[in-house]
C-alpha positions as CSV (number, residue, x, y, z in Angstrom):
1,X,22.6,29.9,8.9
2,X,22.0,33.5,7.5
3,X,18.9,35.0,6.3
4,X,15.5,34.9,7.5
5,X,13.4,32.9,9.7
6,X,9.7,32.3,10.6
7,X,8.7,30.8,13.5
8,X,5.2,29.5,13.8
9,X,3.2,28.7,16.9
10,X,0.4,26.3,16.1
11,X,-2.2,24.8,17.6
12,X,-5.6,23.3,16.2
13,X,-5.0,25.5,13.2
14,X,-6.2,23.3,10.2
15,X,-9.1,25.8,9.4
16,X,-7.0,28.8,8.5
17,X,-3.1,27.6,8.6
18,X,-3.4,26.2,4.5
19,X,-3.9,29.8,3.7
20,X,-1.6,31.1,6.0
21,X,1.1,29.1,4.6
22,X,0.7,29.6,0.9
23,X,1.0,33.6,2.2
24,X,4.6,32.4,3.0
25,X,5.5,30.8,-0.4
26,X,3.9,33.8,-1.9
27,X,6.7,36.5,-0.5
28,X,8.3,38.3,-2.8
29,X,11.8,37.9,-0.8
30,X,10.7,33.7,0.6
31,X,12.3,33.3,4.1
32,X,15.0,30.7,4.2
33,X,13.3,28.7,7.1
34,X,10.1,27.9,8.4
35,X,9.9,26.4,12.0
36,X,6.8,24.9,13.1
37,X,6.2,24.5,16.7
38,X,2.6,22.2,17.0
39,X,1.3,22.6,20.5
40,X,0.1,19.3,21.1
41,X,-3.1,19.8,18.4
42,X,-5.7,17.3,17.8
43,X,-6.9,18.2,14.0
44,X,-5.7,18.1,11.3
45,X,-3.0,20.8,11.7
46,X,0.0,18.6,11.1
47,X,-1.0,17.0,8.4
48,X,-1.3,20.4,6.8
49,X,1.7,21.4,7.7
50,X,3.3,18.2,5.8
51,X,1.6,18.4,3.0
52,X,3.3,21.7,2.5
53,X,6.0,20.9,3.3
54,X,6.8,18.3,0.5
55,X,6.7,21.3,-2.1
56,X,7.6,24.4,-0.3
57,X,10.2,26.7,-1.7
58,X,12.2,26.8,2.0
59,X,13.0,24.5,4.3
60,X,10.5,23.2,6.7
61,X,10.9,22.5,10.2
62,X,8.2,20.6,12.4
63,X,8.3,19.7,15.9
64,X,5.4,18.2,18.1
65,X,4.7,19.3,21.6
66,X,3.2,15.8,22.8
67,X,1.6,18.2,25.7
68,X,0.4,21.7,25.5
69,X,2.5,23.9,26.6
70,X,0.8,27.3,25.5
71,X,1.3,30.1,23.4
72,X,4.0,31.7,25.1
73,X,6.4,29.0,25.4
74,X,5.3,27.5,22.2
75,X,6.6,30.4,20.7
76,X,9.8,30.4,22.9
77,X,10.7,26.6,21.3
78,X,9.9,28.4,18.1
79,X,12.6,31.0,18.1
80,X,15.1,29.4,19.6
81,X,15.0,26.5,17.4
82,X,15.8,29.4,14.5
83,X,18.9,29.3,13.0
84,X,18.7,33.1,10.4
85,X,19.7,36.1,11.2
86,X,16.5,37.5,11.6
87,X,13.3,35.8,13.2
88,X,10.1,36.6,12.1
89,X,6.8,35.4,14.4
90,X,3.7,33.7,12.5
91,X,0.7,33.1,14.2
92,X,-1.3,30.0,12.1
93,X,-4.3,31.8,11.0
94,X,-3.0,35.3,9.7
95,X,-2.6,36.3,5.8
96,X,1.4,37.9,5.0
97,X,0.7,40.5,2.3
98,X,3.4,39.3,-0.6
99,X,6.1,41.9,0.3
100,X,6.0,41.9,4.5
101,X,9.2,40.0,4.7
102,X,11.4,41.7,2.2
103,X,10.3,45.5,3.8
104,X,10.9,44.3,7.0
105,X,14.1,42.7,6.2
106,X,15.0,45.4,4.2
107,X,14.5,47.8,7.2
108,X,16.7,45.7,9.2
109,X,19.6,45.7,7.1
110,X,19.7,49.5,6.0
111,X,19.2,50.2,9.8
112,X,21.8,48.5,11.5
113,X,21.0,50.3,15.5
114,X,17.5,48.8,15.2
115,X,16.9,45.5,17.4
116,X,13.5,45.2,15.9
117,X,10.6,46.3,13.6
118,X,6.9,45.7,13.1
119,X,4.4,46.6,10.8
120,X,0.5,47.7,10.7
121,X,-2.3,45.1,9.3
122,X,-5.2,45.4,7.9
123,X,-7.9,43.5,10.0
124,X,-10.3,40.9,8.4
125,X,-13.1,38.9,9.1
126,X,-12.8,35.1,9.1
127,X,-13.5,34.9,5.1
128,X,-11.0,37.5,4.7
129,X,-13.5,40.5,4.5
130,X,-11.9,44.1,5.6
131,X,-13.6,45.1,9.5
132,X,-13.0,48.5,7.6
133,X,-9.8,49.4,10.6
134,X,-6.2,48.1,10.7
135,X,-4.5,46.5,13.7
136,X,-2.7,49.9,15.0
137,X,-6.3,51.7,15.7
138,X,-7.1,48.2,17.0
139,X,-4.7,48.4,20.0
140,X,-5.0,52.5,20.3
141,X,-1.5,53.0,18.6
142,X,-2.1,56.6,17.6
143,X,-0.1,59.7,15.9
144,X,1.4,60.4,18.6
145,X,2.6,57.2,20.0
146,X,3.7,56.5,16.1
147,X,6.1,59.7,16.4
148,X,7.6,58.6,20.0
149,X,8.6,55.3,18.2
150,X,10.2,56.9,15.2
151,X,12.1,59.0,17.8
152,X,14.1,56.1,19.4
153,X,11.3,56.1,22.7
154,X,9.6,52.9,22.0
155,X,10.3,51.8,25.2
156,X,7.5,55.1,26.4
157,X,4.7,53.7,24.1
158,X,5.3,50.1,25.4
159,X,5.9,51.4,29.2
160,X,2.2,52.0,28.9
161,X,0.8,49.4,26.0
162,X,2.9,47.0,23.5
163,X,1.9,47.4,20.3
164,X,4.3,45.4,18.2
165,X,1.9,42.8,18.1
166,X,4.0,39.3,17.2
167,X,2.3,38.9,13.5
168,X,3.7,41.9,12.4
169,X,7.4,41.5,14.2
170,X,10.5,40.9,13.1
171,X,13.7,41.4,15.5
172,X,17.6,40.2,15.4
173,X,18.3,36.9,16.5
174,X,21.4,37.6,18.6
175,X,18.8,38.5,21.3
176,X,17.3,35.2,21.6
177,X,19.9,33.9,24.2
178,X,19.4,37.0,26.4
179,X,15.1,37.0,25.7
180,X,14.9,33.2,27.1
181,X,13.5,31.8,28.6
182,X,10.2,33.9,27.9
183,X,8.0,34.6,31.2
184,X,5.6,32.0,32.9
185,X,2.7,34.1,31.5
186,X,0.0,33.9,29.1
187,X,0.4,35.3,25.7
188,X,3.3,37.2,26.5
189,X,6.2,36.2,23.9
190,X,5.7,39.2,21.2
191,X,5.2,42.1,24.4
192,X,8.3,40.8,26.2
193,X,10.3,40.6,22.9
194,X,9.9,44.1,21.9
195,X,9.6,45.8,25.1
196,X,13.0,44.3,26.2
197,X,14.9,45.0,23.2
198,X,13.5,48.1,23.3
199,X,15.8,48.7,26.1
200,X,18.8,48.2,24.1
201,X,17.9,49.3,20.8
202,X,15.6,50.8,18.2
203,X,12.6,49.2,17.7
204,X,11.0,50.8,14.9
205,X,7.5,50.6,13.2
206,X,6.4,50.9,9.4
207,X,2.9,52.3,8.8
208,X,2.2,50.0,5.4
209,X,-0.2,47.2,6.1
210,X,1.9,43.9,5.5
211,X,-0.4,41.6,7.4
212,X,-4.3,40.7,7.1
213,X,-4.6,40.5,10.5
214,X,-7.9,37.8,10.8
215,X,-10.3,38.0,13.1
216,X,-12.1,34.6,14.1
217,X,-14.3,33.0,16.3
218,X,-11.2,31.1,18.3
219,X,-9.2,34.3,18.3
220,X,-6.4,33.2,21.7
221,X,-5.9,37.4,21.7
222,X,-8.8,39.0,19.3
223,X,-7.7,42.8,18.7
224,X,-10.7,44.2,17.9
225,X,-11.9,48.0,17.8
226,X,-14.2,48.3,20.7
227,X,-17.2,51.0,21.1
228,X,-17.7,52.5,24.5
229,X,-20.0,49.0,25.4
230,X,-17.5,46.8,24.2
231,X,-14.5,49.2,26.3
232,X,-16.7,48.5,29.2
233,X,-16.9,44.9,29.2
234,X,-13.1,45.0,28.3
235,X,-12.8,47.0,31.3
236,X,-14.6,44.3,33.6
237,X,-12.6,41.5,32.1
238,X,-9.5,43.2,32.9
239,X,-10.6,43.5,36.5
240,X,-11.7,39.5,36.4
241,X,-8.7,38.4,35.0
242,X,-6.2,40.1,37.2
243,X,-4.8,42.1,34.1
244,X,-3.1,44.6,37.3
245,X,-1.2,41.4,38.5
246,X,-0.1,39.9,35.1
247,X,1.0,43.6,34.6
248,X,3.5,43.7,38.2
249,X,4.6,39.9,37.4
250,X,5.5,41.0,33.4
251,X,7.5,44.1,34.7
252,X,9.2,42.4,37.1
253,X,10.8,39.7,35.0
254,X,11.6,42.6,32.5
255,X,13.3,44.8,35.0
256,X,15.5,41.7,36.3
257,X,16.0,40.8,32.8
258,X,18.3,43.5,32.0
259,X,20.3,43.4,35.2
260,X,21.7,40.4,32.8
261,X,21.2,42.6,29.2
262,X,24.1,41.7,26.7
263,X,24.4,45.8,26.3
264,X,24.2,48.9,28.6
265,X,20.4,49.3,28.6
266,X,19.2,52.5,27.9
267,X,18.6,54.6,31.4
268,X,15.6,56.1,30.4
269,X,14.1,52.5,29.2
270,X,15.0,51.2,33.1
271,X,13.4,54.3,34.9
272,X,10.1,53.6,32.6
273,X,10.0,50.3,33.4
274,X,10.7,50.2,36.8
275,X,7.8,53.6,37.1
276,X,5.6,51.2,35.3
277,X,6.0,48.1,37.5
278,X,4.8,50.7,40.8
279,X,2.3,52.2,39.1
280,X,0.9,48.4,38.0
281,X,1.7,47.8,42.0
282,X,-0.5,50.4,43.0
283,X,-3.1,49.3,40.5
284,X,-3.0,46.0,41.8
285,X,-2.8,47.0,45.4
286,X,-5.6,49.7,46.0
287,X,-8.1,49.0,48.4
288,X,-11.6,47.6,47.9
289,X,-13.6,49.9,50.0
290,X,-14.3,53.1,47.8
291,X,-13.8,55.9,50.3
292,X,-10.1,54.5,51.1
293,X,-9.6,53.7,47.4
294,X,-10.2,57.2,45.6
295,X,-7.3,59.4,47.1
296,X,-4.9,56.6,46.1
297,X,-6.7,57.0,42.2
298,X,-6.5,60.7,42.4
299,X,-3.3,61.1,43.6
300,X,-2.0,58.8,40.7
301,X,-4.0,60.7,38.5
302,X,-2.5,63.8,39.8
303,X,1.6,62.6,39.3
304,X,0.8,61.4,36.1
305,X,0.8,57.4,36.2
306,X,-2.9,56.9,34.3
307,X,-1.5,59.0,31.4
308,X,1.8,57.4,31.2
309,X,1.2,54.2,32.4
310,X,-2.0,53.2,31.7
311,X,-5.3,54.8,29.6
312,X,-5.7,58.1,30.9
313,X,-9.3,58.9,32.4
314,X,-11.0,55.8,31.5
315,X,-8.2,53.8,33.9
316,X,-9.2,56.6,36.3
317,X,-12.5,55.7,35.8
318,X,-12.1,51.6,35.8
319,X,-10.3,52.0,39.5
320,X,-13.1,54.3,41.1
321,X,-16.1,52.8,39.5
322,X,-15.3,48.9,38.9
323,X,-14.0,47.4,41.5
């Protein structure tokens, strides 16, 4: 089919999915599918889902996962199961402002070179009170980084952060054969999406909130606007998760993926890449003594990977002062 589909990750969703999904039959331009993907939830999620289904204005897929498989891959079975034009990602417990999916669709078809687009989102509490920031100060998408994307060099931005987070995404789904399957990694669908057809195309942005991006107590990824404590502890987790790791095994998959990419990728997108999988390698590598570890962190400093690669001084400081 043509047109425009949602696919929709969901799993224990039944506090927040009802208004999620009346968002949907609220567009201004409706989608012409909806694809559910349930990963394996014990609530009432389903029922919800049913229930609108019976009277929604689109079509209405639902598929169970009988064992969880996580977000990543639940979003995978999502998109490929797709049949429009253009797939749009919907996590269970966001808010889609009424006209999201007819100025991203728009976008898409007056811009024909662009593989993808995402939007900004206002960022609410769980009873849909504004924190008083949107999602792009959130994850540190600044000025700066905004005038990089709307110069064809997404691929720089996300070389050092993704910041098409997946609620505000929408991308062509000719890509979907090349994209999967997604990578064995948590919570990494929307990042791998745009950074690889970023590679190959435009992926452009649009400043105008089209989201309410809702912030919860079961968050899976909470983007919240940290203070320096809150930076801090982010910092630690990082360092307890092995962020450095996910980084090098992310980077890799990428930089194999487009041996295989259906067009010539763009040589400045591979050199990023490839200068951002060492620079996560050196992250990941350096040593745990601190006198044998600092001239590795300065002489990073000193070519340049915390500022391209990572967050500048406060990397520098993470690498000399945390571990």
């Amino acid at each position: 089919m043509s047109g425009v589909s949602v696919a929709m990750a969901t799993c224990n969703g039944a506090a927040f999915i009802d208004a999620q999904l009346e968002s949907l039959a609220a567009q201004t331009r409706p989608p012409d599918e909806l694809v559910v993907c349930d990963d394996a939830s014990d609530d009432a999620t389903l029922d919800r889902v049913r229930e609108f289904a019976a009277t929604a204005p689109f079509r209405v897929r639902m598929e169970h996962n009988p064992e969880r498989l996580g977000a990543t891959a639940n979003f995978e079975r999502a998109a490929s199961l797709c049949r429009g034009d253009t797939v749009f990602l919907a996590d269970q417990d966001d808010l889609w402002l009424p006209d999201k999916i007819a100025v991203l669709a728009a976008h898409l078809d007056a811009e024909p070179e662009a593989g993808a687009v995402f939007c900004n989102g206002r960022v609410v509490d769980g009873q849909e009170r504004p924190l008083g920031y949107d999602l792009w100060q959130a994850l540190g998408f600044d000025a700066r980084e905004q005038e990089l994307v709307a110069s064809g060099k997404a691929h720089e931005v996300f070389a050092r952060h993704v910041v098409a987070a997946g609620t505000g995404l929408a991308f062509r789904s000719r890509y979907l054969e090349w994209l999967t399957p997604f990578p064995a990694l948590r919570n990494a669908h929307d990042a791998w999406i745009a950074a690889l057809i970023a590679a190959i195309a435009r992926v452009d942005c649009i400043e105008q909130p089209l989201i309410d991006y809702r912030l919860h107590d079961t968050n899976q990824i909470g983007l919240r606007r940290f203070d320096l404590v809150g930076q801090y502890r982010e910092a630690q987790k990082q360092l307890e998760t092995g962020a450095f790791d996910y980084a090098v095994r992310f980077f890799e998959a990428a930089t194999a993926r487009l041996a295989d990419a259906p067009s010539t990728p763009n040589p400045a997108a591979v050199s990023r890449y490839q200068d951002k999988l060492d620079h996560a390698r050196r992250r990941r590598d350096l040593p745990a003594a601190w006198l044998a570890r600092a001239p590795n962190v300065v002489r990073e400093a000193v070519l340049g990977g915390y500022r391209r690669y990572s967050y500048g001084w406060k990397s520098v400081a993470q690498d000399l002062l945390l571990r």
